[in-house]
N, C-alpha and C positions, 0 to 999 in steps of 0.2 A: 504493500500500500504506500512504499514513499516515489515520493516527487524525482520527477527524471531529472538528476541535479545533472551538471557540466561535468563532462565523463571525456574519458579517451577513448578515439576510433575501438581501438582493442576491447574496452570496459564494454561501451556500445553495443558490439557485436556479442559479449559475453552477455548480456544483459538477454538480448534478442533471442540468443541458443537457452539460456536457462526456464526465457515464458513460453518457448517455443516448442521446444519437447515435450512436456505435460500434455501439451493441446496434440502435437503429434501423435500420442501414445491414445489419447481418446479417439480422434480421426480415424486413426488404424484399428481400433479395437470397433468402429463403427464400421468402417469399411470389411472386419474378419464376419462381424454380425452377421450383412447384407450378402457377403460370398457364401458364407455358411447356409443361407438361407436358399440363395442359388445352387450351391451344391449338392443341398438335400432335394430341392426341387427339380430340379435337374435330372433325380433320377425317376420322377412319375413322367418322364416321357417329353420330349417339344414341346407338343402344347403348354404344357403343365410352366415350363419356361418362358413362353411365349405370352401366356395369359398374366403370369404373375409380373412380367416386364410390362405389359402394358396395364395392368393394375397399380403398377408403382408409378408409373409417369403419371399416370392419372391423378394419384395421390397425394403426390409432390407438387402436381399442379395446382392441386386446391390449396394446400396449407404453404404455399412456397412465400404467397405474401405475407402472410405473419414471422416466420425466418426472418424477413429482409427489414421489413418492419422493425422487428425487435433486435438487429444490428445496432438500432440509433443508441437502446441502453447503458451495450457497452462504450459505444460513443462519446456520451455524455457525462457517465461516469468516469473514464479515464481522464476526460477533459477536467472534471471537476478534483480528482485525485492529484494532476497533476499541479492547478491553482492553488493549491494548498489546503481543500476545502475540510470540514469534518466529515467523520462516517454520516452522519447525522442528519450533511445539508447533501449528503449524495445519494442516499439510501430511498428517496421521495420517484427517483426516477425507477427504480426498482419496480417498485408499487405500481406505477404509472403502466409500467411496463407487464406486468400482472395481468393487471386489469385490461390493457389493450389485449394480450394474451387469449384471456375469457374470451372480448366479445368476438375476437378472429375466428376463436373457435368455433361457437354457436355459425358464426356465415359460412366456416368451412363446413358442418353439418349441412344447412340448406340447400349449400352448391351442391355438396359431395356427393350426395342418394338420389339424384337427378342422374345426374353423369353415370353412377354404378348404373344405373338402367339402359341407358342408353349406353353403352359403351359396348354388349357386344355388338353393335351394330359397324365398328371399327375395327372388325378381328378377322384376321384373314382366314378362319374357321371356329363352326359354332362351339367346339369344344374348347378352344381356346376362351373364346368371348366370353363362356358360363366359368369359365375359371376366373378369369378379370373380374367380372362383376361380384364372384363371390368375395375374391380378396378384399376388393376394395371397398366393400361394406364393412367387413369387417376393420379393417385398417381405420376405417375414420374413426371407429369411434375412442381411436387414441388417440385425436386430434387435439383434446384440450390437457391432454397427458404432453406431449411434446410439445406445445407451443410453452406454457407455465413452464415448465423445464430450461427451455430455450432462453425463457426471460430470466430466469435463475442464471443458468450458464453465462448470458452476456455479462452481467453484473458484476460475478467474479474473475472474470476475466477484465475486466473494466480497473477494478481494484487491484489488477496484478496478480492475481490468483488463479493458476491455470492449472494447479495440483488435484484440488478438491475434485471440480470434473472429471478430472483423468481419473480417481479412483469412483467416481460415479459409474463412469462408462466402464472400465474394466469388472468392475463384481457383476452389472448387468449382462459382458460377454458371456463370463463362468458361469450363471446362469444359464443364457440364451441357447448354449449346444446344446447343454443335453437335453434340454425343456424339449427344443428344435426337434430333438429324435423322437422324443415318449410320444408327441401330439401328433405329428406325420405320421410316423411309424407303428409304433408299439399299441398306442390307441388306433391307428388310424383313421385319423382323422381329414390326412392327406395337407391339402390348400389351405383350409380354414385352419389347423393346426399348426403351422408355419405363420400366418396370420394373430392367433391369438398368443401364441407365444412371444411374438413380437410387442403385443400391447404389455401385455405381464413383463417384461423386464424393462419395460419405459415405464413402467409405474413406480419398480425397483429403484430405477434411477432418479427418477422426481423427489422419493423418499429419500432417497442419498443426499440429492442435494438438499433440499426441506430444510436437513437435520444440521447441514453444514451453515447452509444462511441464519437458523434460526438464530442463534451466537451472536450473530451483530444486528439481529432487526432486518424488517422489510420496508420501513417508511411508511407505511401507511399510513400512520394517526397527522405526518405531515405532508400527505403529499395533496396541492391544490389543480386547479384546472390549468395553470401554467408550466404545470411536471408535464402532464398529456399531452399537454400542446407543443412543447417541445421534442417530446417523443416523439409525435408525427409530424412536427417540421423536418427532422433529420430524418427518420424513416421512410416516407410515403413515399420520394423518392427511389429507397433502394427499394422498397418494396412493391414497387411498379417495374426494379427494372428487372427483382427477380420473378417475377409475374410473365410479364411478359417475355424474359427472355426463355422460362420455361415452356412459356406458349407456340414458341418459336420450336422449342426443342420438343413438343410433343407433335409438332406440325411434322416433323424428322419422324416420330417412333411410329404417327398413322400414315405415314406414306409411307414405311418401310415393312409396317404392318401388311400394307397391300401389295408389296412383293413375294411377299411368300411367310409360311411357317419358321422355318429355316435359318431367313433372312433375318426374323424378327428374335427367332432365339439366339441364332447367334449372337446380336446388338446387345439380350440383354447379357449374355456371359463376358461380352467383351467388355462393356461399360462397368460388371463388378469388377475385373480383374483391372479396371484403368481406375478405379477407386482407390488402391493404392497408389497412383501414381500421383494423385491433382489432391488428396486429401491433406496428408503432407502438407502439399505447398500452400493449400487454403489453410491450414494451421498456423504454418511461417506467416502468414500474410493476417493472421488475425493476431495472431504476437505484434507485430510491426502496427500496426491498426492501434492498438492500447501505446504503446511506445512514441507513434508519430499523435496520438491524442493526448498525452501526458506531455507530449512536448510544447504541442502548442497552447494547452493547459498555464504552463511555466513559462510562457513567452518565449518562447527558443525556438522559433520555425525553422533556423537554422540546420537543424539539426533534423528535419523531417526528411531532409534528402539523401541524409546518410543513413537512418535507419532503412529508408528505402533500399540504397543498393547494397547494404549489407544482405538485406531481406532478400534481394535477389539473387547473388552470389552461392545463398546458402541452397534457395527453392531449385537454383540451376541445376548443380552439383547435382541436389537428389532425380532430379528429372531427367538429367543425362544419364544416370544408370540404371532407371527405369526403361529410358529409349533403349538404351544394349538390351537389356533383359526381353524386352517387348519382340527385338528383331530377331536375338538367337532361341528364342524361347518358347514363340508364339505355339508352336504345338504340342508340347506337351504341358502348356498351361491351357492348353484348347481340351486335350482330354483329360485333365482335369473334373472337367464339368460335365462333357456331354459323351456318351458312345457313337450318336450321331454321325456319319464322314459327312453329310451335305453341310451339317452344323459347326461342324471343325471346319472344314476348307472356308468358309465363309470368314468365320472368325479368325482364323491366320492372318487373311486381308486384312479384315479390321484392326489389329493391333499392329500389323507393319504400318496402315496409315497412322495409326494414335504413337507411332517412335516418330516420327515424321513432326508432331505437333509438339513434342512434347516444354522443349524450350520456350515456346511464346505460349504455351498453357500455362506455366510459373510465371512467366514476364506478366502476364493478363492479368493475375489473379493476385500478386503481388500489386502491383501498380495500384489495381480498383480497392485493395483493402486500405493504401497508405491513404489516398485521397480520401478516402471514408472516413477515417480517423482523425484529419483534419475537418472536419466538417463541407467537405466539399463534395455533394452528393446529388445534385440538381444535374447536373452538364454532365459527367461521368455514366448518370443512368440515362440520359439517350443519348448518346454517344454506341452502350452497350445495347440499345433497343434496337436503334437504327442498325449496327452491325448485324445483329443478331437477325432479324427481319428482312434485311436484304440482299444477305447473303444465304442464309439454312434454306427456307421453305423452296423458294424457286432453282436453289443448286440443286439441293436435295432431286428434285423433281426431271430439273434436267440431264445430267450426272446419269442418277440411281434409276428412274423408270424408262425413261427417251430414247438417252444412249445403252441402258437395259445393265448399266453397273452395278445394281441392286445397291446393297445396304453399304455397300463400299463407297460408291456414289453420295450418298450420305452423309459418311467421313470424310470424303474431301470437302465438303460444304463446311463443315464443322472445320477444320483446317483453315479455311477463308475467314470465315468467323474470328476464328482465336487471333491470326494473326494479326489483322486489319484492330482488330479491337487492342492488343499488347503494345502497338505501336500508337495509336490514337494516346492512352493513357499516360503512356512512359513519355510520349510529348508534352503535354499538360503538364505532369509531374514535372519533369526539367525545366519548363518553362516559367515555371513557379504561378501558376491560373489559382492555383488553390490557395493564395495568401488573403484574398478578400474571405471569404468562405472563413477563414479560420482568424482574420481582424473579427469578424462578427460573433466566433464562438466566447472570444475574449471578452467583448461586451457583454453578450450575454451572461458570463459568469459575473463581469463587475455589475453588472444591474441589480443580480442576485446577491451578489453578498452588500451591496447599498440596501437591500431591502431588511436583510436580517439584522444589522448593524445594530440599528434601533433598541432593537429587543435584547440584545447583550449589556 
């Protein structure tokens, strides 16, 4: 919880590696989840992988704007961590952040059982589609399970505390297998067993966190209509760009859906197994995020540009030896998953394109979290909207069905994406766009401690 005081390049870096791992170690243990979850599924057959992949995109796409939303939290809080503020006068966004939590939920219920309906109508078979729809009724209704959680998570990590999560998320793992095997398996339960195992150790982990936050307070008794509103001035941004940029990305999963069974299973074996690669680095980049926020917290913009290419140096490194891995690798991480050949040859392609991406996948995702973290969140999210929308849906289309490249088609679309978007950012960023955006965070805290002043 202390103030990003005036450090060396060296300290810096050490600082970044020390928030940065904890958050790693939970990313990966989310990412072992989701593969486990694939690899059990995986063995009820294609469909069974196909449906749950397009159950999951579905899923992600309703609850993705509460995610992006509730970034502003830790925002706010590192911002105010770094001013020098009390737990006290930080802890109100917390709450704020709770409460936004809630009502995201209840909308992502509304959306969400519309869509399970209508969704196998999106399934390049009907047995696939009754598998989607089952997931994903089931899955939502962890919806107000993971968004609360999420608002916990950012917090602590906001205060510089990326430990506690990490042991939320790993007892959840130790749980999560073998649950994973008794409910598929043993009961056979199959899809829905898969399904509700996943809610029960998201419940695990809310409790984990609960018991960690309880210790210092949630703010509630002070947080007023100025915590909210701030919440959603920095939020509604990311959380339109993670909205829409997933909209974009499920615009990918139902055209490739309509390629074939095959096509679509393999995407989603490849996308678990690329989990470890971009997880990681969206870890590194949420370290960097609390870091480049506590800095301009402490008036030291200076300094947000070095945590950036530290951040980056570091996210490279892991994502260049995931590219190796990806390109000597691709098939015996393929049967891994599936006994399938049309579903391995498939996925081979896909992971030689995602070694191809891998560099401006870190550069992307490092860039968008520093600029978050200064409070510069308006211009970044369509910058990543417009990428996203103008290059996936119609590459995808032309690529993957036209010229008949299927789901590989796809991936180069995505490929276009990351790139165009890593360099967009990393220009901003050097160009220093984000110092207005983060003059303004500064005000807003001195407006806030003018207002308490009083009362002390």
């Amino acid at each position: 919880m202390s103030v990003l005081a005036p450090v060396s390049k060296a300290r810096l870096f050490r600082e970044l590696v020390s928030l940065a791992w904890p958050i790693t170690v939970s990313t990966l243990s989310f990412s072992v989840m989701t593969v486990v979850d694939t690899a059990f599924v995986g063995r009820l057959g294609p469909a069974a992988l196909a449906g749950v992949g397009l159950g999951g995109i579905a899923l992600w796409t309703v609850i993705c704007f509460g995610f992006g939303l509730l970034r502003a939290v830790k925002v706010l809080v590192s911002q105010g961590v770094g001013a020098g503020e009390r737990d006290d006068e930080v802890l109100p966004y917390l709450a704020a952040g709770v409460y936004a939590a809630l009502a995201l939920s209840a909308l992502a219920l509304v959306v969400g059982f519309p869509i399970a309906h209508w969704l196998p109508r999106f399934s390049a078979s009907p047995e696939a589609g009754a598998i989607a729809q089952t997931y994903l009724s089931i899955r939502l209704l962890g919806a107000p399970i993971v968004l609360v959680s999420g608002a916990i998570r950012e917090a602590r990590y906001g205060f510089g505390d990326s430990r506690s999560p990490m042991y939320a998320a790993l007892v959840s793992n130790a749980v999560h297998i073998p649950l994973n095997y008794v409910l598929i398996f043993s009961l056979g339960w199959g899809i829905a067993g898969a399904a509700y195992a996943t809610i029960f150790v998201q419940l695990l982990e809310l409790g984990w966190l609960y018991q960690t936050q309880r210790k210092f307070g949630f703010g509630f008794a002070r947080t007023e209509v100025e915590h909210l509103r701030d919440v959603f001035r920095i939020g509604l941004p990311t959380g339109t760009e993670f909205l829409l940029g997933v909209a974009a990305f499920s615009a990918l999963v139902l055209l490739i859906a309509r390629m074939g069974e095959a096509d679509l299973a393999a995407h989603q074996v490849a996308i678990q197994v690329l989990h470890f690669a971009f997880m990681p680095a969206v870890a590194i980049g949420e370290a960097a995020s609390v870091l480049a926020g506590q800095a301009v917290g402490a008036d030291e913009d200076k300094k947000v540009f070095e945590v950036a290419k530290n951040a980056l140096w570091l996210a490279a490194l892991y994502a260049g030896g995931c590219a190796l891995i990806f390109v000597f690798g691709a098939q015996p991480l393929m049967r891994l998953f599936t006994d399938d050949p049309r579903v391995q040859a498939v996925g081979v392609h896909l992971l030689y394109v995602a070694a191809g991406f891998q560099l401006f996948d870190a550069a992307n995702i490092v860039a968008r979290a520093v600029l978050r973290g200064t409070g510069d969140v308006r211009v970044p999210a369509l910058l990543a909207i417009g990428s996203g929308w103008s290059f996936v849906p119609g590459l995808t289309w032309f690529w993957g069905i036209h010229h008949g490249f299927g789901a590989v088609g796809g991936w180069l679309a995505l490929t276009v994406d990351i790139s165009v978007g890593a360099l967009l950012f990393w220009w901003r960023l050097s160009r220093g766009l984000w110092l207005p955006a983060a003059r303004r965070s500064r005000q807003r805290l001195a407006q806030g401690e003018a207002l308490v002043q009083p009362a002390e």
